[in-house]
SENULUM-811757 format. One record per residue (C-alpha): residue number from 0; residue in one letter; x, y, z. Coordinates in steps of 0.5 Angstrom, whole numbers, padded with zeros to 4 digits. Example, Ala and Ser with C-alpha at 12.3 -4.5 7.8 and 13.67 -1.06 7.14 Angstrom:
2
+-----+------+-------+-------+-------+
: pos : code :     X :     Y :     Z :
+-----+------+-------+-------+-------+
:   0 :    a :  0025 : -0009 :  0016 :
:   1 :    s :  0027 : -0002 :  0014 :
+-----+------+-------+-------+-------+
***
This chain:
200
+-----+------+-------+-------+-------+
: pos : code :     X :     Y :     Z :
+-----+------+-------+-------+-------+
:   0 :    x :  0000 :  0000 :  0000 :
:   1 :    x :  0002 :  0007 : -0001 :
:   2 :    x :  0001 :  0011 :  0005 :
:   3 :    x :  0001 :  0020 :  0006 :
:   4 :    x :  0003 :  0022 :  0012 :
:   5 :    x :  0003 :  0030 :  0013 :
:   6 :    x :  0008 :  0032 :  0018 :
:   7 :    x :  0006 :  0037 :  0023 :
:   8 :    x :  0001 :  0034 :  0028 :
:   9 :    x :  0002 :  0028 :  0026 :
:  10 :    x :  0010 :  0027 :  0027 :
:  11 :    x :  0011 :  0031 :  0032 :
:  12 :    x :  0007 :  0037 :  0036 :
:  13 :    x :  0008 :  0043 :  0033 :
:  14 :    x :  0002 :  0047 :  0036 :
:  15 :    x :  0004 :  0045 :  0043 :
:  16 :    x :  0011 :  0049 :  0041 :
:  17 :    x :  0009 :  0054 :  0039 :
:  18 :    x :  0002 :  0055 :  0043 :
:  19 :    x :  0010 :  0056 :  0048 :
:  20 :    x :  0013 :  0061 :  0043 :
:  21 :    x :  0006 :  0065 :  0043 :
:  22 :    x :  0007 :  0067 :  0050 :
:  23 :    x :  0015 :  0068 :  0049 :
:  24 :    x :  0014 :  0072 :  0043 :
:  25 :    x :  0007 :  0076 :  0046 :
:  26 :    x :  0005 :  0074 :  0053 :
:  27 :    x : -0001 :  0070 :  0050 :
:  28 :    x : -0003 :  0064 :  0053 :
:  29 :    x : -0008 :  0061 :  0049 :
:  30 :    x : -0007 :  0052 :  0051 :
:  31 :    x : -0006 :  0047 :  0047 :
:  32 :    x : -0013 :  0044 :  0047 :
:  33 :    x : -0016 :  0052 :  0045 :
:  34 :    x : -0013 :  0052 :  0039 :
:  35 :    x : -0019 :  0052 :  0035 :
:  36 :    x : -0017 :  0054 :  0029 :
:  37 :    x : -0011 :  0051 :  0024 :
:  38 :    x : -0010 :  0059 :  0022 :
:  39 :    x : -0006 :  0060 :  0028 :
:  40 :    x : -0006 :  0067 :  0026 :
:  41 :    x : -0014 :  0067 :  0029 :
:  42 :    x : -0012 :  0062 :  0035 :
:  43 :    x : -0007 :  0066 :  0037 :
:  44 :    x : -0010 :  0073 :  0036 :
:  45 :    x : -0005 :  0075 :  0031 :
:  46 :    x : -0005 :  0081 :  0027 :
:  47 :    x :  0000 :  0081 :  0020 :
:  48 :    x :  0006 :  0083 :  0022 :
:  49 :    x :  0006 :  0078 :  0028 :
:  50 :    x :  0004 :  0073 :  0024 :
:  51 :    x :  0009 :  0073 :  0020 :
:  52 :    x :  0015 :  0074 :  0026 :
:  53 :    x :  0011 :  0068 :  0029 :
:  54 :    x :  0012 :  0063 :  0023 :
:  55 :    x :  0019 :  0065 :  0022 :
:  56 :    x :  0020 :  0063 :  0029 :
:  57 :    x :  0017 :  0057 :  0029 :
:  58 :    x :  0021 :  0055 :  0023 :
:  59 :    x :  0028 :  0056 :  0025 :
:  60 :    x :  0032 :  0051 :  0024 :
:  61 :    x :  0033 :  0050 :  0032 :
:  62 :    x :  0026 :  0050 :  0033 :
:  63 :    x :  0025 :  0045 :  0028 :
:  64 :    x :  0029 :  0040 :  0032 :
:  65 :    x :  0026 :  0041 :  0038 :
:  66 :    x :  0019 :  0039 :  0037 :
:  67 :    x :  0018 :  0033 :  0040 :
:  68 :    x :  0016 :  0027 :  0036 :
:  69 :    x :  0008 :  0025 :  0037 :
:  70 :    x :  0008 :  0018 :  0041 :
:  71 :    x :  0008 :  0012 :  0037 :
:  72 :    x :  0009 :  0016 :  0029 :
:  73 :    x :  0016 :  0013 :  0028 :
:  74 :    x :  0015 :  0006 :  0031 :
:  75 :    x :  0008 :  0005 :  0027 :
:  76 :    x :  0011 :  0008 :  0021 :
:  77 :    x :  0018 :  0003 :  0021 :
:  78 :    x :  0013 : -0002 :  0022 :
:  79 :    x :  0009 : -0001 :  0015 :
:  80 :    x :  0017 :  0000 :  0012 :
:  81 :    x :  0018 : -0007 :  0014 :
:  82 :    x :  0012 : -0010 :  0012 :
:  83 :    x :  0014 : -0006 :  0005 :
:  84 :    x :  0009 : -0001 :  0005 :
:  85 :    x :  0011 :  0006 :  0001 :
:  86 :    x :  0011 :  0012 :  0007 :
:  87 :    x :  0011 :  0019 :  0004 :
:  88 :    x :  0012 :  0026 :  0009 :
:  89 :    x :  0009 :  0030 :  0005 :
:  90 :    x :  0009 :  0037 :  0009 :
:  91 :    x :  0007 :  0044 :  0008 :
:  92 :    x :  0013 :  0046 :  0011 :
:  93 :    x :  0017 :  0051 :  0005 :
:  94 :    x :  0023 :  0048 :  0002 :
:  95 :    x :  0027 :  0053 :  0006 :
:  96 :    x :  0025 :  0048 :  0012 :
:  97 :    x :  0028 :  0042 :  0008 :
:  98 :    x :  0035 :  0040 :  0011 :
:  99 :    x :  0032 :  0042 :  0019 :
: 100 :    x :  0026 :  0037 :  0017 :
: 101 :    x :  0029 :  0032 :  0014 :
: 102 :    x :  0035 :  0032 :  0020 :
: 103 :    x :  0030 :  0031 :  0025 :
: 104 :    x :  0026 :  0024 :  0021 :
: 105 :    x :  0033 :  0023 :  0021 :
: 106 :    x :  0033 :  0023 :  0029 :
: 107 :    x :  0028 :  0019 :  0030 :
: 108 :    x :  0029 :  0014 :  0026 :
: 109 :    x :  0026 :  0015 :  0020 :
: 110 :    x :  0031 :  0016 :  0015 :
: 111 :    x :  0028 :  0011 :  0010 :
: 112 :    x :  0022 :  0016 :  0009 :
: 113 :    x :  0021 :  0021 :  0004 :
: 114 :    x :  0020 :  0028 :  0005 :
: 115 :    x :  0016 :  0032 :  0000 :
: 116 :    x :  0015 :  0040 :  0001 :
: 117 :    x :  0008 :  0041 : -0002 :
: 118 :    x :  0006 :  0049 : -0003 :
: 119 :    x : -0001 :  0047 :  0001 :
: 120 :    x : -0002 :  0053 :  0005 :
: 121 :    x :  0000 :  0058 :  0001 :
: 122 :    x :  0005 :  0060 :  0006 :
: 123 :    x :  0010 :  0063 :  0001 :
: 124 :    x :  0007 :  0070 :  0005 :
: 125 :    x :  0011 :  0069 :  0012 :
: 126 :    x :  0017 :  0067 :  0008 :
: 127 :    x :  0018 :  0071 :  0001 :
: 128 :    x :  0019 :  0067 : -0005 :
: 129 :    x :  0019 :  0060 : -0002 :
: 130 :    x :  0020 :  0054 : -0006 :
: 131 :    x :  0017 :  0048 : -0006 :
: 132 :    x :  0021 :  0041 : -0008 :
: 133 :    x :  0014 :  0038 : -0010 :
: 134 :    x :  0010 :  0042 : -0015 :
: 135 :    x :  0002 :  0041 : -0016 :
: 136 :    x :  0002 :  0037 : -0022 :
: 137 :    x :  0007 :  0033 : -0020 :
: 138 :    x :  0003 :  0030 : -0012 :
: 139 :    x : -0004 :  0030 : -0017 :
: 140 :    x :  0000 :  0023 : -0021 :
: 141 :    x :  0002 :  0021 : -0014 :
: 142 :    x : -0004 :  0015 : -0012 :
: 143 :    x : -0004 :  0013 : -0005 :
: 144 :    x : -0009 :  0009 : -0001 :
: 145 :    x : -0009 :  0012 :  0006 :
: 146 :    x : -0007 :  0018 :  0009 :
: 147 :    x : -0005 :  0022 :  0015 :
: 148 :    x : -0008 :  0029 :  0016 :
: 149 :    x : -0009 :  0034 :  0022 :
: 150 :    x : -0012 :  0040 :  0017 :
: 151 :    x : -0019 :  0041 :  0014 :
: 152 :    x : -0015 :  0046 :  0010 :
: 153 :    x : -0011 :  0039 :  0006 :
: 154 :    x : -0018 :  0036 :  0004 :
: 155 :    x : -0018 :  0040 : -0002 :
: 156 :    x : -0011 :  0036 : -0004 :
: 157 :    x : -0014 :  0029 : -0003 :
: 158 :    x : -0020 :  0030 : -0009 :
: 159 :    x : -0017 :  0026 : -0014 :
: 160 :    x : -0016 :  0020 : -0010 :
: 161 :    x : -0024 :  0018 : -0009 :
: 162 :    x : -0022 :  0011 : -0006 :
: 163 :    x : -0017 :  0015 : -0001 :
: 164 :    x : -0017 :  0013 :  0006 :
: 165 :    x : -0017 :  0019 :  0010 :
: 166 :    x : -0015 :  0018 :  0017 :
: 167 :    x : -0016 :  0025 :  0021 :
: 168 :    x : -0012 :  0025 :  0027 :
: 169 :    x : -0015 :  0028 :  0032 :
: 170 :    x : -0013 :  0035 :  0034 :
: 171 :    x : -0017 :  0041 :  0037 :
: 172 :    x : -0017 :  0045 :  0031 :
: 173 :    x : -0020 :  0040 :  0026 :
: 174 :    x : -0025 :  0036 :  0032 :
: 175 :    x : -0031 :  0040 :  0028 :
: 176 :    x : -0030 :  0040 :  0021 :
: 177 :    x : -0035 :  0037 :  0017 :
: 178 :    x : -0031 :  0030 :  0014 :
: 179 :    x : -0033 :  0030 :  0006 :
: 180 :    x : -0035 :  0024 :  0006 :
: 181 :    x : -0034 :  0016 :  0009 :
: 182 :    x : -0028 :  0015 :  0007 :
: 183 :    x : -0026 :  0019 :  0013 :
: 184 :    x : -0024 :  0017 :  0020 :
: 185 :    x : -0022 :  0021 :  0026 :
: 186 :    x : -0016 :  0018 :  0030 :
: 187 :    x : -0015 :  0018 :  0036 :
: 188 :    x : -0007 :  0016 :  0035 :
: 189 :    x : -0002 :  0012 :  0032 :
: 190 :    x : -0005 :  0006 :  0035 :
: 191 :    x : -0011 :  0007 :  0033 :
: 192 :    x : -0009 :  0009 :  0025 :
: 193 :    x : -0004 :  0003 :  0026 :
: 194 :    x : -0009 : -0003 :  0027 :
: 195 :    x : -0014 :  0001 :  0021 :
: 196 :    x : -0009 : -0001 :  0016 :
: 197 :    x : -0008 : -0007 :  0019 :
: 198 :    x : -0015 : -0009 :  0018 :
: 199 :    x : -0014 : -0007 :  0010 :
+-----+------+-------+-------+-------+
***
């Protein structure tokens, strides 16, 4: 099988990074599970120049090493690995984020997978002329039959695959977005995505 993975808030816990950099930056401290929207300049109650300071931050190199690994991702990914099925790490991240993102799957024992930086957001505004290294028409001939998503945002990139598998992990931001259709399962962690594909 060929499986997507999306990166943050399914590897590891970016939100609850930067709900702590929020409140470096700007004394706002808005917790984790009241993050209710993927747009984190409104979660956050950001305007546009404190937007875009607070994603560069979160997208320095060291900052993108210290984000702690959701538990299970990498034990669950190698194990679909080993029974020979394809992972790709298909992130919004810009490619600028490429070498950190990939030393950190390095890390944690995810050497073996690929990453891809796919334009989902648009996030070329907080990092002026971004490049990305997987361009649209390129993901649309990729074929998948399960993927990992937190964001309502990235549903859209799964239109042309009616057979996909979406396994939703469940996140405060997405605990109230309508699912497009039955092929979308909430989960609750990587056990439960893990004994999903198992069944399959």
């Amino acid at each position: 099988m060929r499986i997507y993975v999306d990166y943050d808030d399914c590897l590891c816990e970016t939100a609850r990074s930067f709900s702590e950099i929020a409140v470096e930056m700007f004394g706002k401290h808005i917790p984790y599970e009241n993050i209710r929207y993927f747009e984190l300049d409104k979660s956050f109650d950001l305007n546009d120049e404190e937007y875009e300071r607070f994603m560069k931050k979160g997208h320095e190199p060291e900052v993108l090493l210290s984000y702690e690994e959701t538990p299970g991702a990498s034990k669950v990914i190698n194990e679909w690995i080993s029974q020979g099925h394809e992972v790709s790490i298909i992130t919004g991240r810009p490619y600028s984020a490429f070498e950190p993102s990939r030393q950190w799957l390095d890390e944690h024992n995810l050497k073996n997978v690929p990453l891809y930086c796919l334009n989902k957001y648009g996030r070329d505004s907080f990092i002026k002329n971004s490049d990305f290294s997987l361009e649209l028409e390129d993901y649309y001939k990729m074929h998948f039959d399960f993927a990992v998503e937190d964001s309502p945002k990235a549903f859209k990139f799964f239109e042309h695959l009616p057979n996909l598998k979406v396994l939703v992990f469940d996140r405060p931001w997405n605990r109230e977005a309508v699912f497009p259709g039955p092929n979308y399962t909430r989960c609750t962690g990587w056990d439960m995505i893990r004994k999903i594909i198992a069944q399959r």
